[in-house]
C-alpha positions in Angstrom: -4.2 11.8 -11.6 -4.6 8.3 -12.4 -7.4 6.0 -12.3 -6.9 3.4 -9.6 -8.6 -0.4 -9.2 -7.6 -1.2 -5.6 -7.8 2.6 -3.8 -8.7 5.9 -4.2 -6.0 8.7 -4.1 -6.7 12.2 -3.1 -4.6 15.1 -2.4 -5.3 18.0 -0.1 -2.8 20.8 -0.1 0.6 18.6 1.0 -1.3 15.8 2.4 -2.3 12.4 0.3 -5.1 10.5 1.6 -5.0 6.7 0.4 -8.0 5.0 0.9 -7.9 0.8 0.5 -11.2 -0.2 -1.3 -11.4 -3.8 -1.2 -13.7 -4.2 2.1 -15.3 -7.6 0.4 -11.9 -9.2 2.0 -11.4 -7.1 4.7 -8.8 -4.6 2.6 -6.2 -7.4 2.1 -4.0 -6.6 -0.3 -2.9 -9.4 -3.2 -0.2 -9.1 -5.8 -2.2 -6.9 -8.3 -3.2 -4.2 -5.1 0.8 -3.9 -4.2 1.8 -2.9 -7.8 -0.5 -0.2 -7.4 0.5 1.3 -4.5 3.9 1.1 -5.6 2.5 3.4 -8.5 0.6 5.2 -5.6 3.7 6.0 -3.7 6.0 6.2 -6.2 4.0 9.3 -7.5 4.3 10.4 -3.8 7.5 10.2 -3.2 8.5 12.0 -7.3 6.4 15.2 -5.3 8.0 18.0 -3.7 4.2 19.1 -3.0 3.3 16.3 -0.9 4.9 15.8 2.4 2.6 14.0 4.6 0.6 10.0 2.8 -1.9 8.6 5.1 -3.4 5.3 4.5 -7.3 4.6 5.5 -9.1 1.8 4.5 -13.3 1.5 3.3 -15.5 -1.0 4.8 -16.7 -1.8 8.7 -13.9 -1.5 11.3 -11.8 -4.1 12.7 -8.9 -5.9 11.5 -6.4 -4.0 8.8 -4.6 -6.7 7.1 -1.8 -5.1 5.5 -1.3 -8.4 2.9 -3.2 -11.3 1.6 0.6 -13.2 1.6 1.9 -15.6 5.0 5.8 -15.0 3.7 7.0 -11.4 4.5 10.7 -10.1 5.5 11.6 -9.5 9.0 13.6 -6.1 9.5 16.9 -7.8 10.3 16.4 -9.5 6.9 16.1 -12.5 8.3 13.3 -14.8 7.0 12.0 -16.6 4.1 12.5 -13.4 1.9 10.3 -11.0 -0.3 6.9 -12.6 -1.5 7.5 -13.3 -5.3 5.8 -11.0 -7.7 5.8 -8.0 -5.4 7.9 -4.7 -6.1 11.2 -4.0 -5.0 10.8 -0.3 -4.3 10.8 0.7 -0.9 7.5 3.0 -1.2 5.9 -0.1 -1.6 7.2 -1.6 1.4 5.0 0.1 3.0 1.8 -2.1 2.4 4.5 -5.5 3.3 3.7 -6.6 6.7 7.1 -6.7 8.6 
């Protein structure tokens, strides 16, 4: 499995347990952190073992922010559009805050 910079990845049986590590800003996630977890998922979704990813984050509880970015898409596609320098894959979509 590969090193990661942003999270730890471990899997248990079917299940993948993602784990954030950036609690010195509250587990935002910047530009760098979303390429990664399109690597992250990417690998997930390539594995007919894995059926079940759940995201946790390290640090003290409280707020989750999914990204360190003020421009996200809206569902209907309606909106200012994709952050630039994100990835286009869908797995990845699921760090975007919609």
């Amino acid at each position: 499995m590969t090193d990661y910079r942003f999270c730890t990845v471990a899997d248990e049986g079917r299940v993948r347990i993602v784990t954030i590590n950036r609690p010195e800003v509250m587990n935002a996630l910047h530009s760098e952190a979303h390429w990664e977890f399109d690597l992250v998922w990417n690998e997930f979704a390539a594995s007919p073992d894995l059926w079940v990813g759940i995201i946790n984050r390290r640090g003290e509880p409280g707020v989750f922010p999914p990204a360190t970015t003020s421009r996200s898409r809206r569902p209907d596609g309606v909106g200012p559009g994709r952050p630039p320098g994100l990835p286009e894959s869908a797995t990845a979509s699921t760090s975007i805050s919609r």
